[in-house]
ChimeraX commands (.cxc) that place a marker at each C-alpha (Angstrom):
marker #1 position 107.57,188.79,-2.87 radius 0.5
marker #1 position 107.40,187.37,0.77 radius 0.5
marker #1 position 107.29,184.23,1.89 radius 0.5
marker #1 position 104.20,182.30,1.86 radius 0.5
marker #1 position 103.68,179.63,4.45 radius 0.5
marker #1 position 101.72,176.72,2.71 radius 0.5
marker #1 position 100.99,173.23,3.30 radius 0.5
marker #1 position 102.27,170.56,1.11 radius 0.5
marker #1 position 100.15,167.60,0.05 radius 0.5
marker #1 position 101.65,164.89,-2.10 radius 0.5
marker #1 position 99.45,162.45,-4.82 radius 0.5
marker #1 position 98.79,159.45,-3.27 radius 0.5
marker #1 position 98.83,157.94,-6.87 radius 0.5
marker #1 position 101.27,159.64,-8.33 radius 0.5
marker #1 position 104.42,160.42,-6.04 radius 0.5
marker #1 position 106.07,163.10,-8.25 radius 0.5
marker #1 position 102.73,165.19,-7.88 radius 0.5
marker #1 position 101.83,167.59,-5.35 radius 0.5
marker #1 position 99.26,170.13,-4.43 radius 0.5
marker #1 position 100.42,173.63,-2.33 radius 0.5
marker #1 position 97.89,175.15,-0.37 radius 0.5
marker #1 position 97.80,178.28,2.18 radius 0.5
marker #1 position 99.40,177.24,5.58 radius 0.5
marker #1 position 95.59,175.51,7.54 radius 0.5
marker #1 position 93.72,174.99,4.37 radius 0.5
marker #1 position 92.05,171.77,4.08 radius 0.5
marker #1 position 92.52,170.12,0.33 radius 0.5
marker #1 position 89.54,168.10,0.98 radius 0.5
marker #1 position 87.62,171.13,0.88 radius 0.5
marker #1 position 88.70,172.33,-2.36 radius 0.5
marker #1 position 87.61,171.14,-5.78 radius 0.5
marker #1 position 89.61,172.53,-8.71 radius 0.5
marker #1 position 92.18,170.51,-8.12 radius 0.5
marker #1 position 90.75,167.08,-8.77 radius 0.5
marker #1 position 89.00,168.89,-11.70 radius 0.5
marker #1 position 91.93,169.70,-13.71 radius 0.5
marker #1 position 93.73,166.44,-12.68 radius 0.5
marker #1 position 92.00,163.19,-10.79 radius 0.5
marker #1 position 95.55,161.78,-9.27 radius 0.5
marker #1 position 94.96,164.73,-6.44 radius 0.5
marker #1 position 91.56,163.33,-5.48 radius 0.5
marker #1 position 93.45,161.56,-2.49 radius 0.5
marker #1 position 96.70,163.38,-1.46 radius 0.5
marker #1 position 98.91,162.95,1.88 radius 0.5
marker #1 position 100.30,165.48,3.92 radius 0.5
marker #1 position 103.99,166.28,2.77 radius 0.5
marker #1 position 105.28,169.02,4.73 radius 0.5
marker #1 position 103.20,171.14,6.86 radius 0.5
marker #1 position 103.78,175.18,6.93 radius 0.5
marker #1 position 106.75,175.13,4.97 radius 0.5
marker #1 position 107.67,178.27,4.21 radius 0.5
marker #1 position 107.35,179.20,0.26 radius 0.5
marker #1 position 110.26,181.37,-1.04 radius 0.5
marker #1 position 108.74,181.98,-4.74 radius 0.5
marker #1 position 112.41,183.40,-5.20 radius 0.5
marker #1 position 113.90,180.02,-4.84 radius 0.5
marker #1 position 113.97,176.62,-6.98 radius 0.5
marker #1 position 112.42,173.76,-6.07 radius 0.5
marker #1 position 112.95,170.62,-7.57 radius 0.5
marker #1 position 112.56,172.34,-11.22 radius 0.5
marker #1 position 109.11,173.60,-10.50 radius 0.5
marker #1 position 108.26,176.97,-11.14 radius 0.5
marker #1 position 108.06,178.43,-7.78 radius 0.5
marker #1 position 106.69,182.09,-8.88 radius 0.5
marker #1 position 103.80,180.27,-10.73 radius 0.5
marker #1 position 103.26,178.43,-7.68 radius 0.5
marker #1 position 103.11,181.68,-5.29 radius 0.5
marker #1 position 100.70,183.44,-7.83 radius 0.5
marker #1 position 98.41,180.87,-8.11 radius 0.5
marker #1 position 98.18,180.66,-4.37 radius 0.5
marker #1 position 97.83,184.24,-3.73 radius 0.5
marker #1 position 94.75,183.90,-6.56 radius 0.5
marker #1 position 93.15,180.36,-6.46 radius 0.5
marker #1 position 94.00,179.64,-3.18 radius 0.5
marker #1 position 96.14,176.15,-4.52 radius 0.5
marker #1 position 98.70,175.05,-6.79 radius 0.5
marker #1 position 99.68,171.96,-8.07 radius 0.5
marker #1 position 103.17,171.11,-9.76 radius 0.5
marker #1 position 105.27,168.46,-10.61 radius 0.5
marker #1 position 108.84,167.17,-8.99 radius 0.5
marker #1 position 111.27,167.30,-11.59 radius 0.5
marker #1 position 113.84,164.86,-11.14 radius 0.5
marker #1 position 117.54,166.41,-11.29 radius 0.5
marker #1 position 119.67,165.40,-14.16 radius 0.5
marker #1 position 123.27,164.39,-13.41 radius 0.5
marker #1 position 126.21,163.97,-15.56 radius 0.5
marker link #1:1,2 radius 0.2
marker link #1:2,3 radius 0.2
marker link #1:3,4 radius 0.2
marker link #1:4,5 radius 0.2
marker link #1:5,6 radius 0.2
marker link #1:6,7 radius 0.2
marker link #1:7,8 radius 0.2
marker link #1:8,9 radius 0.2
marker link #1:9,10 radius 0.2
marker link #1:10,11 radius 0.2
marker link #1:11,12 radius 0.2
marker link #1:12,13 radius 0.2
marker link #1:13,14 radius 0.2
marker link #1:14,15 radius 0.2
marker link #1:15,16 radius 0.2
marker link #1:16,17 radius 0.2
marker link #1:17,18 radius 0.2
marker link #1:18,19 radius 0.2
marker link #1:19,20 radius 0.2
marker link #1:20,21 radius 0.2
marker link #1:21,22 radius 0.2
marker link #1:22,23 radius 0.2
marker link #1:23,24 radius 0.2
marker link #1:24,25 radius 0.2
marker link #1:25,26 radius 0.2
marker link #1:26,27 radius 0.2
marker link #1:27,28 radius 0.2
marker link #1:28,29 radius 0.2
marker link #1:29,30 radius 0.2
marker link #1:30,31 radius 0.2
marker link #1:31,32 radius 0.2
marker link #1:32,33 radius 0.2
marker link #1:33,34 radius 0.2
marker link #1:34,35 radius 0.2
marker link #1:35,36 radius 0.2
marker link #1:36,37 radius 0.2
marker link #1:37,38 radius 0.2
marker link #1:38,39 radius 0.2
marker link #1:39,40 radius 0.2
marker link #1:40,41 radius 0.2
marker link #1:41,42 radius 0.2
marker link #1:42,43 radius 0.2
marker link #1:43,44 radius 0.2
marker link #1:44,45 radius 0.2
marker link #1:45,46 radius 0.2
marker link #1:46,47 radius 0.2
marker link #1:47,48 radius 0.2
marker link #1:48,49 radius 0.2
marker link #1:49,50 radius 0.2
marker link #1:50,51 radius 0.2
marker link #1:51,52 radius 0.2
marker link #1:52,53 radius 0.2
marker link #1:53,54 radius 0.2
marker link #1:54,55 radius 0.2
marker link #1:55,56 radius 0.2
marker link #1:56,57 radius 0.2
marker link #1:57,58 radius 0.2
marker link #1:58,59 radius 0.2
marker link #1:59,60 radius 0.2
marker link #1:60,61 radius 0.2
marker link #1:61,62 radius 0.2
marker link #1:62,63 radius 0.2
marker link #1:63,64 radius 0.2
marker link #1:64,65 radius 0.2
marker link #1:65,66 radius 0.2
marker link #1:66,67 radius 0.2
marker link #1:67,68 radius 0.2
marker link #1:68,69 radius 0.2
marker link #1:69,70 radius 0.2
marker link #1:70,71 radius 0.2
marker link #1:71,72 radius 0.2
marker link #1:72,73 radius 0.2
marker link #1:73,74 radius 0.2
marker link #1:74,75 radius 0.2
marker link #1:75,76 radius 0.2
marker link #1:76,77 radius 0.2
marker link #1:77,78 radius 0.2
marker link #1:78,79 radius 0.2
marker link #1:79,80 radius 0.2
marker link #1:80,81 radius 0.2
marker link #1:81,82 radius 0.2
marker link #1:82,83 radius 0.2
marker link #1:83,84 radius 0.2
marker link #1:84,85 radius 0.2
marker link #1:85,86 radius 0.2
view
């Protein structure tokens, strides 16, 4: 898979939360995500156009589930998963 160039929106409630969405999408436009979970009613911008490797890790989430359910719903949202050191 390619990479995807998305927009990154993080909870304003919940730091560790974020929402993905194609690269120019406005979140306030969409609704499933504040469906499924209320903390991404109000989200800030993050990173803008980043560019999505779905091959790569980030931060523990599952970056293929991300890319598919961008290419399908048009948004993803995942979780930061702090890294565990020993």
């Amino acid at each position: 898979m390619s990479l995807l160039r998305v927009d990154l929106y993080q909870s304003a409630s919940d730091p560790e939360k974020f929402l993905a969405v194609p690269a120019g999408v406005d979140p306030g436009e969409l609704m499933g995500p504040m469906i499924f979970d209320k903390e991404y009613a109000h989200v800030v911008r993050y990173h803008e156009a980043f560019e999505f490797d779905p091959a790569q890790t980030y931060a523990g989430a599952n970056a293929a589930k991300i890319a598919a359910d961008i290419l399908t719903v048009k948004w993803a949202t995942f979780s930061r998963t702090p890294s565990v050191s020993s």
